[in-house]
Structures are given as C-alpha cells and as structure tokens.
N, C-alpha and C positions, 0 to 999 in steps of 0.2 A: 555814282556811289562806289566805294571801296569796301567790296565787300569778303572779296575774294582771299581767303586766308592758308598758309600752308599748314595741311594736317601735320598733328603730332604722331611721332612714329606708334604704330602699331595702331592706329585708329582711324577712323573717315575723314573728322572733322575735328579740327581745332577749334571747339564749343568757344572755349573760355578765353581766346586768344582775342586781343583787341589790335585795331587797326590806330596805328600810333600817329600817322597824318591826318586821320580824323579826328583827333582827340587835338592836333593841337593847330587844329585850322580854326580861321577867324568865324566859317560861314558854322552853322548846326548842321549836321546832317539830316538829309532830308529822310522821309521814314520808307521803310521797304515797303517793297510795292505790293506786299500780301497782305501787310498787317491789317488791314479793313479787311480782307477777306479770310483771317485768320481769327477775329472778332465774331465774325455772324457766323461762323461754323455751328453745324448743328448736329453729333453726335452721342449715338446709343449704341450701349457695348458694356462687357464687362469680363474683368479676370476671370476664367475660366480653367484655367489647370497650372498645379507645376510639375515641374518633371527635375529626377535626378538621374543624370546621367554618367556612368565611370567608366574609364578608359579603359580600351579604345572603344569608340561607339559612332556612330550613323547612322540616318534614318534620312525615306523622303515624305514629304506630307502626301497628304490629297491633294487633289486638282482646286484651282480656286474654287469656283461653282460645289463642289464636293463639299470642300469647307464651310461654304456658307450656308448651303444647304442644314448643314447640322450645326450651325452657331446662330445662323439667323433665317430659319424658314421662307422659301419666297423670295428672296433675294439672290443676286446674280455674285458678289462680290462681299468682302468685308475686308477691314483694314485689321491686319495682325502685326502683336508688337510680343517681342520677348526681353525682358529683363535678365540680364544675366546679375546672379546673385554671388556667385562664387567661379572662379575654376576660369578656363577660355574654351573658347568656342568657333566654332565657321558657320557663316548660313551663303548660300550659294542659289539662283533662280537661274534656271538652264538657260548655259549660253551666254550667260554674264561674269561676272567678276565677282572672285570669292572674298567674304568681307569677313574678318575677323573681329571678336568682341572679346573682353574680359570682363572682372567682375565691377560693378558698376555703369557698366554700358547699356545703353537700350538699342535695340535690333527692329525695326519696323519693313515691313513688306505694307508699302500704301496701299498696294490693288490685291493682296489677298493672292497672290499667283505662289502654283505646282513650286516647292522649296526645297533644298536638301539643307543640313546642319548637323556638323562633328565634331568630333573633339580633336584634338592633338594625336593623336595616332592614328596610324591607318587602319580602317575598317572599311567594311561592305555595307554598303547601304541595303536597310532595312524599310519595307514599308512601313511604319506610323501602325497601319491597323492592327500590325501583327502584336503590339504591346497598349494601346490603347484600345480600351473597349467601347465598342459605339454606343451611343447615348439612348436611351433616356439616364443621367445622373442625378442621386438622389443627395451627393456631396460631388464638392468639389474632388477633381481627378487627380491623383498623386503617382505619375509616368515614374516609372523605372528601366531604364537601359543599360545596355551597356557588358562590358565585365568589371573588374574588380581593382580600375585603377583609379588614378585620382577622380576625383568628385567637381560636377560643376553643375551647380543650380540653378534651374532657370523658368523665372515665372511669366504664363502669357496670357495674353488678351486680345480681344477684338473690339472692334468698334464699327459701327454700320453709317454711313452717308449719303446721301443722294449727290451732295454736293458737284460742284463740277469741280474743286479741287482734285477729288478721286476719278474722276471720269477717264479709263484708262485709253481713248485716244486721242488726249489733250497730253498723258505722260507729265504730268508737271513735276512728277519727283522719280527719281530713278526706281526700278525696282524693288531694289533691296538698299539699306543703306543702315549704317550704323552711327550713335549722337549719345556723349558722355556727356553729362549734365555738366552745367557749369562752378567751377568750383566746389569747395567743398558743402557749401549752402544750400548750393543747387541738388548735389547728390544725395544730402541728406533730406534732402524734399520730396525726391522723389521715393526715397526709401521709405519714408513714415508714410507715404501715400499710399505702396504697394502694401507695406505693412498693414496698416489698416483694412485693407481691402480684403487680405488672406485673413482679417479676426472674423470681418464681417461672412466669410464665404465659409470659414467652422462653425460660426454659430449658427448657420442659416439652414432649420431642417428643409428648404426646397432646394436646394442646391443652388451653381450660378447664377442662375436665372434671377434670383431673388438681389444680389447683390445691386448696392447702391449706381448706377452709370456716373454717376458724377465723378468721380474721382481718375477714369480709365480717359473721359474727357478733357480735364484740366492736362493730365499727364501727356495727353499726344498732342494737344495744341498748344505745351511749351516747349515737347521735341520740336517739332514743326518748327516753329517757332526758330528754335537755335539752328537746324537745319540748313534752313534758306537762308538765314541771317551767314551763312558760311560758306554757300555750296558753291564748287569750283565754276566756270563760265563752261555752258554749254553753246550747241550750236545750232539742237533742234529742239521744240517745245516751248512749251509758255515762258521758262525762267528766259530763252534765249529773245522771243520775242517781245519780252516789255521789258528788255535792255537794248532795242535794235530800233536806232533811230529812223529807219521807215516804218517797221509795224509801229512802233511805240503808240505815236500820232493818231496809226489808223484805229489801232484797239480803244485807246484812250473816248475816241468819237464814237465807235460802235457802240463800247461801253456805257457812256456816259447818254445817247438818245438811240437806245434799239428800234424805237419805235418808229422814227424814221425811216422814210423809204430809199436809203441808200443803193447809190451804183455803184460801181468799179471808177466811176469817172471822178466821182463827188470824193470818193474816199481815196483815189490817186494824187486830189489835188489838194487835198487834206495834209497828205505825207510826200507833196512836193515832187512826186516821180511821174512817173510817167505810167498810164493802165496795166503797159505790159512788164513794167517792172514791177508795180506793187502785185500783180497778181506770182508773177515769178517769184517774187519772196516770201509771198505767204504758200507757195509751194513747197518753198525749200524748206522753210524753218519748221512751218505748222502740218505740212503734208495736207494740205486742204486749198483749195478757191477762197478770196475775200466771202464772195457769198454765200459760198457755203458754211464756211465759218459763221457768218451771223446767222444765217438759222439755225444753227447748233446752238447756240450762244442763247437765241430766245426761247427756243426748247427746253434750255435749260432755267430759263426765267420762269416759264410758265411752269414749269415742274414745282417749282418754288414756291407761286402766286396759287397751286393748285390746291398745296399743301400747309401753307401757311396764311389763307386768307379766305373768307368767304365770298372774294368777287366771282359773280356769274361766268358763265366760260366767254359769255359775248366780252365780256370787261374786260379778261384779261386777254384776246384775242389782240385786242385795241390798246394795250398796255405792251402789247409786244411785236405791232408793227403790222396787223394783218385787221382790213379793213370790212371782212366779212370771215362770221364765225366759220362755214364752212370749208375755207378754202384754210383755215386757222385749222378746221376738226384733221382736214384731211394733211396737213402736214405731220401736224403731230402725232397722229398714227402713224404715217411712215416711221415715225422717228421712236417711238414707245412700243408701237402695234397693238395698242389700244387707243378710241377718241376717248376724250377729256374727263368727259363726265363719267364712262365706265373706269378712265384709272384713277381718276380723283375718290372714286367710291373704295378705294379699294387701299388707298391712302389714310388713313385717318387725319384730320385738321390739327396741326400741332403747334399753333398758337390762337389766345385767344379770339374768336370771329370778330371782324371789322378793324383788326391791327394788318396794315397793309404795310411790307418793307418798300424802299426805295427800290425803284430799277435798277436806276444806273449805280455805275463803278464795279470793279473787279471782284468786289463782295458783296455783290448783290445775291448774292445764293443765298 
C-alpha cells in the first residue's frame, strides 16, 4: 500500500491529500490493516472542559495515572484529545517532538501521558492544578490562562479503552500527534459534533459525566481513522510490523489461530526465515520474543471474551490456547494481577450475554 503522504506545512499529516497512483492504478487498493480493528473499537469518554487561553501562556498537565484517576476512576490510562477552536497552539510529551495545531486541528495524546501545551510566545510552564480546580464538577469547566494576548480556544476530551490499540507497550500510535479533518466537510463534521456536545454539557445539571459518549467516540475513531490512513513509515511497533514482510506472515497466523499451540519453529516457517531470525525481528521491531508476544496478544483476547461474553473462564481458557483453566488462571494474573474471575467481577459485561466476537484478526478486541 501507498500510504505514506507528505504533511502540509505547519501540520502532522496531510489528512485530505490523496495518493494519485492509487487513484489511477488498474488494481483497487486493498484496505488498511486497522480498519477491522478500528470497527470493533469499544469506547467511553466524554467532552469534559474548555479552556481559554491568551498569550503568552503554558502549562503542564498531570501524570497519565493522575488524569485518569480523575476522568475515569480505577483505571491506569485514558485517551485525551483536544480541539483547537480558535488561535495556535503547541502540545509537547517529554522528550518527544513539539507538534503544533491551529484552529481546526484535533491534538490526541492515545495513551493519556504527562503533556505540556503553549501558545506562541514564550512562557513558563505552569502546573494545570494551579488554574484548574479539582473535581467533583457540577458543570462543565470553563479554564482560563494566560495573560492578555491573542486568544485560542480549546475544547477536550477523553475517552477510556481496554483495547489493545491503546495498550502503551505495543506503542501503535506515537505519543502525541496532531489530524486536520478532511476537507471542508470533514471539518464541519467535526465542528457540529463538538458543538453539540458543549449544548448537551450546559444543559446537563450533573455535569460531564452526564454527557452523551457517543459522539467523543465517532470523533476519535475518524481521527484514527485519517491518521494511520497517513502516518509516515516507522521502524518500530505494530504500524512497522504489519508492513514487514517477516512479521507480516507471522502476526497474520498468530492472529488469525491464537489458540494454537504455536513454536518459534512453526511460526519461522510460516514467515520463511529461519528461528533465529524471526525471533531477531520480532526483537527489533516489537521489543518482545515471538512468544511472548502471543501471550500478550491472548491476554488480551481474554480480556475481551471476559468482558464481552458470558463464556466460563474454562471456555475461554481453550478459546485462547491454554488447555487447563489453571495454568490459563495463572498466566493471566501475572499479566493483570488478578485471576479471571475476581477481574471479570470487577468488569461489568458490556454486551449482550451469549454474543461471543470472533478471535482471530487484528480486531479481534
């Protein structure tokens, strides 16, 4: 696939740029390798504050865990997005690359990580708490920063996941990154949607909490969406490895039968190398063992099947490769630190009971 587009100045990605040799090749392009897995995405989250900020200004947030803690109880992570509505902006995650936004832009931080964000002039960064009052809110929060120069709007939200798209040592999406809606159809899409969202968050005497999730949903899984459909070629993580004709193979098989009692031998000869090579590359690229990757990978099945089905833990034990519950309890604690049944209790079932998804494929979460 031709995916790879050059950004337009002053932004991430070239959302709305089309690839002109696909367009006039004989074959259809075949479909990105996420969109299954961008389809069974399953998040809750909702616009939670705006903020106005005037030049010059700065600030750092809280610590991921800190964040989540107070957006979403109990939970390690959350996926934060910001809208810029007016003015420009910088968001920065330590140690990375500073990404600038203007009005119209969305800002997403996937894994919810410690952020800075300024405006155009130089300032000292300011803690978040120092202007933001911690919660319980009975309305939506209306932040004020800054001093008394230009003005830039900017409305944010979260959204919560188990998914293993989010899963931050798989890394599938950079840190921090910025995504201009596509044309002007697209932008006006997203605008009536935030718009909306801020009617329903005034009218609402319990404050965000109360706000519709659907719509902070639709909105991050057509970033996403436009995102990956753009992002430059990497060399380590998932985008790198299901364009990398040895993992390709290997993932594609682990994927498609977890249940399988695969080796290093079986999945070598899979992807045509040789053991010491396919283990080498899934060092390099994934930072992990073949095998250990797929017990990450059914870990995360089961997480899925824990919470989305009413199979017994023996069932889904045997749905994910592990031939006695036990020896199934005792991984998956290492890997959650709770067995199945105390964190399935602790999960609520969030779809219908006896609707069981597919295992295999890349969206099988």
């Amino acid at each position: 696939m031709s995916l790879v587009q050059r950004p337009s100045p002053g932004h991430d990605r070239a959302t709305g740029a089309t690839d002109r040799a696909a367009k006039t090749s004989a074959e259809p392009s075949p479909p990105h390798p996420f969109d299954t897995a961008l389809q069974r995405l399953r998040l809750e989250g909702a616009v939670f504050l705006r903020a106005e900020y005037r030049e010059p200004w700065a600030y750092q947030s809280l610590t991921g865990p800190a964040t989540a803690a107070i957006l979403r109880p109990g939970t390690e992570r959350v996926v934060l997005f910001h809208l810029v509505s007016s003015g420009t902006c910088w968001v920065q995650v330590e140690g990375q690359e500073k990404h600038w936004a203007s009005a119209g832009d969305m800002i997403v931080l996937p894994y919810g990580d410690q952020h800075s964000m300024g405006g155009v002039g130089e300032s000292d960064l300011v803690p978040l708490l120092t202007f933001l009052d911690p919660p319980p809110w009975d309305r939506m929060p209306l932040l004020r920063h800054g001093q008394d120069g230009d003005l830039t709007d900017v409305v944010c939200g979260y959204l919560h996941s188990d998914d293993v798209l989010f899963d931050p040592a798989l890394r599938v999406f950079p840190p921090a990154f910025v995504v201009r809606p596509e044309g002007a159809a697209g932008a006006e899409w997203v605008r009536a949607n935030i718009d909306f969202a801020l009617a329903q968050a005034d009218a609402s005497p319990l404050g965000p909490e109360a706000i519709s999730t659907r719509l902070p949903e639709m909105l991050l899984v057509e970033v996403l969406r436009q995102h990956l459909a753009s992002a430059p070629a990497v060399d380590r993580g998932w985008l790198a490895a299901l364009h990398d004709p040895v993992l390709n193979p290997a993932l594609a098989a682990l994927h498609a039968a977890p249940e399988r009692k695969w080796t290093v031998t079986e999945l070598a000869r899979v992807a045509a190398v040789s053991r010491s090579g396919l283990d080498e590359r899934f060092r390099q690229v994934l930072g992990r063992s073949p095998i250990r990757y797929l017990t990450e990978w059914r870990m995360h099945l089961a997480e899925d099947l824990l919470t989305s089905t009413d199979l017994g833990v023996g069932a889904i034990a045997r749905r994910v490769g592990y031939d006695a519950e036990e020896a199934f309890s005792r991984a998956f604690k290492r890997h959650r630190g709770s067995p199945p049944a105390q964190w399935r209790a602790q999960h609520p079932l969030r779809t219908t009971p006896g609707m069981t998804p597919p295992v295999g494929g890349v969206g099988s979460r």
